[in-house]
C-alpha positions as CSV (number, residue, x, y, z in Angstrom):
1,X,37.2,8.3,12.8
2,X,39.0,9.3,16.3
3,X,38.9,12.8,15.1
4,X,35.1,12.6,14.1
5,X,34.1,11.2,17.8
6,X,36.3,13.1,19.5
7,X,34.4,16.3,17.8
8,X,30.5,14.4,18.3
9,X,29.7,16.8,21.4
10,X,30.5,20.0,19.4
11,X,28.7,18.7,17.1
12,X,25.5,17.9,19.2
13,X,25.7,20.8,20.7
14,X,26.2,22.8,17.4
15,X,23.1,21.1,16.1
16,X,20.9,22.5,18.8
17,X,22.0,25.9,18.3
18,X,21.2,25.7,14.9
19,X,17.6,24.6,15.5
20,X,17.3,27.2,18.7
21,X,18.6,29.7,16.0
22,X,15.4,29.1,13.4
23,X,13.3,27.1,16.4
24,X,9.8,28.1,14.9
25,X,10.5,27.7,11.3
26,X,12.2,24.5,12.2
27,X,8.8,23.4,14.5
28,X,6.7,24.3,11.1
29,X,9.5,22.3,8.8
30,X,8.4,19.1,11.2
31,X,5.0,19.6,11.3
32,X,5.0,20.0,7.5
33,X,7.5,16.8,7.1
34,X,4.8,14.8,9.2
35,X,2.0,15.7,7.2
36,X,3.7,15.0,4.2
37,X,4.8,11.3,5.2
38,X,1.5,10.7,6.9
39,X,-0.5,11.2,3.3
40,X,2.3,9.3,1.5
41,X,1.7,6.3,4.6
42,X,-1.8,6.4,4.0
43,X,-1.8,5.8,0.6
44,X,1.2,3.3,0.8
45,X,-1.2,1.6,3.2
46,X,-4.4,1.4,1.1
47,X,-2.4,0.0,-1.7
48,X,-1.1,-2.6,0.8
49,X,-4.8,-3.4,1.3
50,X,-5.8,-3.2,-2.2
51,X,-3.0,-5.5,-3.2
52,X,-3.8,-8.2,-1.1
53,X,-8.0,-8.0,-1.7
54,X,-6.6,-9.0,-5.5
55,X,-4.7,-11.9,-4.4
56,X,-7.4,-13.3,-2.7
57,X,-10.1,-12.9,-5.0
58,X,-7.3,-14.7,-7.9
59,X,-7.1,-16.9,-5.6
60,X,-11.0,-17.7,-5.2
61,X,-11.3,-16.6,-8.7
62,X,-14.4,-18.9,-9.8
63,X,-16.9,-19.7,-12.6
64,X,-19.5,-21.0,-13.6
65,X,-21.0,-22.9,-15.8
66,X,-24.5,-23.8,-17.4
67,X,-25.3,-26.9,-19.1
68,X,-28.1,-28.4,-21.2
69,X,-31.0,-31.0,-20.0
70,X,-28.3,-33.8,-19.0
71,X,-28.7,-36.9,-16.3
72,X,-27.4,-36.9,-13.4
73,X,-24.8,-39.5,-14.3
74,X,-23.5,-37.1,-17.4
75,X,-23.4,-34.6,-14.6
76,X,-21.0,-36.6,-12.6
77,X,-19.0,-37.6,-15.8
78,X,-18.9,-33.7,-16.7
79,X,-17.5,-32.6,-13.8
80,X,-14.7,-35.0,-13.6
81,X,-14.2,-34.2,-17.2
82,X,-14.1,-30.6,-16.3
83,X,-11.6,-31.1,-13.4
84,X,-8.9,-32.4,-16.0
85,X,-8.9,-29.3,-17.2
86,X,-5.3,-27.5,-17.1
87,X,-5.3,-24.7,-14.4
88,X,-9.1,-25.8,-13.2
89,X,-8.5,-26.3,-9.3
90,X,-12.0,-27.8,-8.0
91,X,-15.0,-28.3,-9.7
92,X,-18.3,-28.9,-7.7
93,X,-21.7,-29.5,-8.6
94,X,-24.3,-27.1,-7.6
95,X,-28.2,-28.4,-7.7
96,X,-31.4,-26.6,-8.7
97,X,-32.5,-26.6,-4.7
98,X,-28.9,-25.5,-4.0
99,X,-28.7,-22.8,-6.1
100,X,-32.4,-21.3,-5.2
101,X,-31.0,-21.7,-1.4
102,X,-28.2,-19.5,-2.5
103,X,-30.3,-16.7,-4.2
104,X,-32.7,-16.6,-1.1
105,X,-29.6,-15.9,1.7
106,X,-28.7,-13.1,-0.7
107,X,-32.3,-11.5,-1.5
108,X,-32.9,-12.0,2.4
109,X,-36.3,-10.4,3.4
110,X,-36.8,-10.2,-0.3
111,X,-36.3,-13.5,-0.6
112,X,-40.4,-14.4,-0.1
113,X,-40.9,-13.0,-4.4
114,X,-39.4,-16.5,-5.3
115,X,-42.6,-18.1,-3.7
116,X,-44.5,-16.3,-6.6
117,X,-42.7,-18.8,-9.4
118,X,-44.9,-22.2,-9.1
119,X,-41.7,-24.3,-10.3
120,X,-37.6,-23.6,-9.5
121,X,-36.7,-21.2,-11.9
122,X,-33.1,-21.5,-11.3
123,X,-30.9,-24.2,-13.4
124,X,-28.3,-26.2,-11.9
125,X,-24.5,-25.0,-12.6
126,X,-20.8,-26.3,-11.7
127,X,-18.7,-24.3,-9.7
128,X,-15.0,-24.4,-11.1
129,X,-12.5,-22.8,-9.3
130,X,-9.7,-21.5,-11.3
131,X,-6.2,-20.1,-11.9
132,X,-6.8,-17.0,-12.7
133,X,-3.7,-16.6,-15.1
134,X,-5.5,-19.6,-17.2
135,X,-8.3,-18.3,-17.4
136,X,-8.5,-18.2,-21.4
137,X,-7.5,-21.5,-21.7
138,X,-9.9,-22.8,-19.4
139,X,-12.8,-21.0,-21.5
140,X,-11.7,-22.3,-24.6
141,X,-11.8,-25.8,-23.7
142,X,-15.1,-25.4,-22.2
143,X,-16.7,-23.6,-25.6
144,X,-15.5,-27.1,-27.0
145,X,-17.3,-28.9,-24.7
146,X,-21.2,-30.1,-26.1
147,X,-22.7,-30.1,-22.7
148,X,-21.6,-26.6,-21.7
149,X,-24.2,-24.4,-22.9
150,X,-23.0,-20.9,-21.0
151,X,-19.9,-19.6,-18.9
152,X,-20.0,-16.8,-16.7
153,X,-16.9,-15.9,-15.4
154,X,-16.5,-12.8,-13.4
155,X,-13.3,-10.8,-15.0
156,X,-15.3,-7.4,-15.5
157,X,-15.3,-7.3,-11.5
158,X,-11.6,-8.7,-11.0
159,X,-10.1,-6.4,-13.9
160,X,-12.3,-3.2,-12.0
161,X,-10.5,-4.1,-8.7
162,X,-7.0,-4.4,-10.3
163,X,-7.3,-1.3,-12.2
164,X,-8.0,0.1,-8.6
165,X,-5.5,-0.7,-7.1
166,X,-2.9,0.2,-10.3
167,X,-4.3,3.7,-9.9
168,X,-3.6,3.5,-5.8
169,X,0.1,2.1,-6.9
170,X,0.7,5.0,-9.6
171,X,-0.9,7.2,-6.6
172,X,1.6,5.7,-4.1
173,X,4.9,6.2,-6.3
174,X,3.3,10.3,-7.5
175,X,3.3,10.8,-3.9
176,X,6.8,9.2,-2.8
177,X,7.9,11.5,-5.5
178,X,5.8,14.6,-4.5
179,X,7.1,13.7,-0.7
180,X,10.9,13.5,-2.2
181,X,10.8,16.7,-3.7
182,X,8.7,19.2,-1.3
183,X,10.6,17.8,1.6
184,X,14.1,18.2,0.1
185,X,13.0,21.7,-1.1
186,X,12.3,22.9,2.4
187,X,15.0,21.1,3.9
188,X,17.7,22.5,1.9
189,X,15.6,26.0,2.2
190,X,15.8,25.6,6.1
191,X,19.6,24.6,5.9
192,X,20.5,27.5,3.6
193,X,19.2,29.7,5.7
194,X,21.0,28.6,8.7
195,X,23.7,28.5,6.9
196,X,23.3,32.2,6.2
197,X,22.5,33.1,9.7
198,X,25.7,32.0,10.9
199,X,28.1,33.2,7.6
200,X,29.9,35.0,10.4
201,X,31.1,32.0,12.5
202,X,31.2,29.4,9.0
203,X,34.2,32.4,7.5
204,X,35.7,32.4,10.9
205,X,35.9,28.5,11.1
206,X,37.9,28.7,7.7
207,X,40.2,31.1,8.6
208,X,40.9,28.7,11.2
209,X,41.7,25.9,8.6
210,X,38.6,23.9,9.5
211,X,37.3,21.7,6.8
212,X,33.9,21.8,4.8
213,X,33.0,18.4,6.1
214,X,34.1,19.4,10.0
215,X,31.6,23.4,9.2
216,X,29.1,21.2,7.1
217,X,28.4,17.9,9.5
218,X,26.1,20.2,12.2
219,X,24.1,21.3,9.4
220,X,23.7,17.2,8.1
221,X,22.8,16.4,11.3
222,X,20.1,19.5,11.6
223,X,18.5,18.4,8.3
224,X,18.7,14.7,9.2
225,X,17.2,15.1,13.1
226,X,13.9,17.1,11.5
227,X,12.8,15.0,9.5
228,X,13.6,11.8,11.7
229,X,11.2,13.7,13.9
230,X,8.7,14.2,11.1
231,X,8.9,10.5,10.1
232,X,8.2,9.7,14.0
233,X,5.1,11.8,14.2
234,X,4.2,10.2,10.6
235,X,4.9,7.1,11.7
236,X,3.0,7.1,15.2
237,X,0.1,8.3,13.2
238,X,0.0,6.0,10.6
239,X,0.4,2.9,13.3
240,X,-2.9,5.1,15.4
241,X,-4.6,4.6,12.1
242,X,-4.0,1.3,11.1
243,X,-4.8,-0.1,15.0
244,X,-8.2,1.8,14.2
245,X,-9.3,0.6,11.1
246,X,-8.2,-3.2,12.4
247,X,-10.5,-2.8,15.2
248,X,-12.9,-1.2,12.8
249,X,-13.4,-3.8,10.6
250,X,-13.0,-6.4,13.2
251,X,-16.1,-5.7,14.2
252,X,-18.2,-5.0,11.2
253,X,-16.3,-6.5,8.1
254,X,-14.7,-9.6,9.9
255,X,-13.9,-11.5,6.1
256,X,-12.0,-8.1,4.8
257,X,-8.9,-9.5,3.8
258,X,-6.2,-7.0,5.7
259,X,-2.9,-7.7,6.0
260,X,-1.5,-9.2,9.0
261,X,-1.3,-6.6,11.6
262,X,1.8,-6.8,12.8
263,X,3.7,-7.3,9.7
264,X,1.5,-4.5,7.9
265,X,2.9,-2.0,11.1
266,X,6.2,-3.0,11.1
267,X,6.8,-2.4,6.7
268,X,5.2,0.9,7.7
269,X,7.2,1.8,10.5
270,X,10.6,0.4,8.6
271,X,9.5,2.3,5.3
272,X,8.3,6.1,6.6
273,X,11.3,5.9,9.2
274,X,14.1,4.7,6.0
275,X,12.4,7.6,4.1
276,X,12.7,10.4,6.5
277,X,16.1,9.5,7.3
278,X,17.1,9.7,3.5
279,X,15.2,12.9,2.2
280,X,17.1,14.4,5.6
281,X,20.6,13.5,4.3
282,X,20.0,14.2,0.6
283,X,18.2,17.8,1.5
284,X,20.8,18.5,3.6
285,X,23.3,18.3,1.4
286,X,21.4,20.2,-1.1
287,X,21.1,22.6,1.3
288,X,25.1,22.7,2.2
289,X,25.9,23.2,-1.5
290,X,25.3,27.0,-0.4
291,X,28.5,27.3,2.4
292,X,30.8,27.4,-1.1
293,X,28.9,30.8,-1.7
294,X,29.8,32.1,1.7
């Protein structure tokens, strides 16, 4: 370990020779990294997203449901019978008045057609709120129930969202993959061809009874600086992007249910940063496996 600080300036300052040696094909290795870990942030962060729009909405998850010409004291008694339910979390009652209110804040200016029905054409309903995960279970004891004449439940539109964001997971781990590979491919590219640049000084070191590690370490630290600089520009980006689309949908989407902010910069930062700093050691030494040809 004395050895191996006692060396550190040579090898600093053998590091920036080697990127002076190759300093545009180095600039475009950088520029390239960025890109690459930008696109993989991006996606990482729409899955984020996606992920946490399908907790929510399990978490709301809700049906309803219809029932035959009852009083409004079998109401009552249904919906507490309702609520014992296993994995039913409220239940509420929703009126005929209530539920035409409903319908006209959705139809908005449309809403003046419903004037053309002389009676309320909508039915009165309870709201249950649900555990997801239960959600069979709770259906089944409602078919056995003689007041309950329909259920709507709203899986069709909760199974479409999950699938979405599935796809954006399987699209998130194609792209750490397709990041892994390119980058390590022009890492250890870039590396190798430093390394054949200096075959004159690399020979001259082992005649002097250097070891690999002592000739390798510049080249480690070559591989590992680039793409820490690509993951920097990646990861500036990425933080740019996210601080947009925050204020974004601040203002026109204020109930899109983001992650917090600073928790949702601060996995990025951690993640693209971890992920540069890896693919630079492991191309690296891809790239080194090349000196035992010199």
């Amino acid at each position: 370990m004395k050895s191996f600080l006692y060396n550190m300036g040579y090898f600093l300052k053998e590091t920036g020779r080697i990127i002076k040696l190759n300093l545009l094909s180095n600039v475009f290795s950088v520029i390239g990294t960025a890109l690459i870990l930008f696109l993989l942030g991006v996606v990482i962060t729409g899955t984020n997203i996606g992920n946490r729009l399908v907790v929510m909405l399990s978490e709301e998850a809700e049906i309803n449901g219809y029932f035959s010409e009852i009083t409004m004291e079998e109401r009552e008694k249904l919906v507490k019978k309702v609520n014992k339910i296993n994995g039913v979390r409220s239940v509420r009652l929703v009126d005929e008045i209530e539920a035409k209110d409903r319908m006209e804040d959705i139809l908005g200016d449309e809403a003046s057609i419903l004037e053309l029905f002389e009676d309320n054409p909508f039915e009165a309903f309870i709201e249950i709120r649900i555990d997801l995960n239960l959600i069979d279970n709770i259906l089944n004891d409602l078919k056995t129930m003689k007041e309950i004449e329909y259920v709507r439940d709203n899986r069709e539109v909760l199974k479409s969202i999950e699938d979405i964001t599935s796809g954006l997971k399987l699209l998130g781990y194609l792209m750490m993959v397709a990041v892994g590979i390119t980058t390590i491919i022009i890492l250890s590219h870039m590396i190798r061809q430093g390394i054949y640049n200096n075959k004159d000084q690399i020979n001259t070191l082992r005649l002097l009874g250097s070891p690999s590690a002592f000739i390798g370490f510049p080249y480690i630290l070559t591989g590992i600086l680039l793409t820490l600089l690509g993951g920097i520009i990646a990861t500036v980006s990425i933080v740019l992007l996210i601080n947009l689309l925050y204020e974004s949908f601040a203002g026109t989407i204020p109930f899109m249910p983001l992650p917090p902010r600073s928790q949702l910069l601060d996995k990025m930062t951690l993640l693209i940063t971890s992920i540069s700093l890896l693919l630079g050691f492991v191309g690296s030494l891809f790239g080194l496996s090349s000196i035992r040809e010199r």
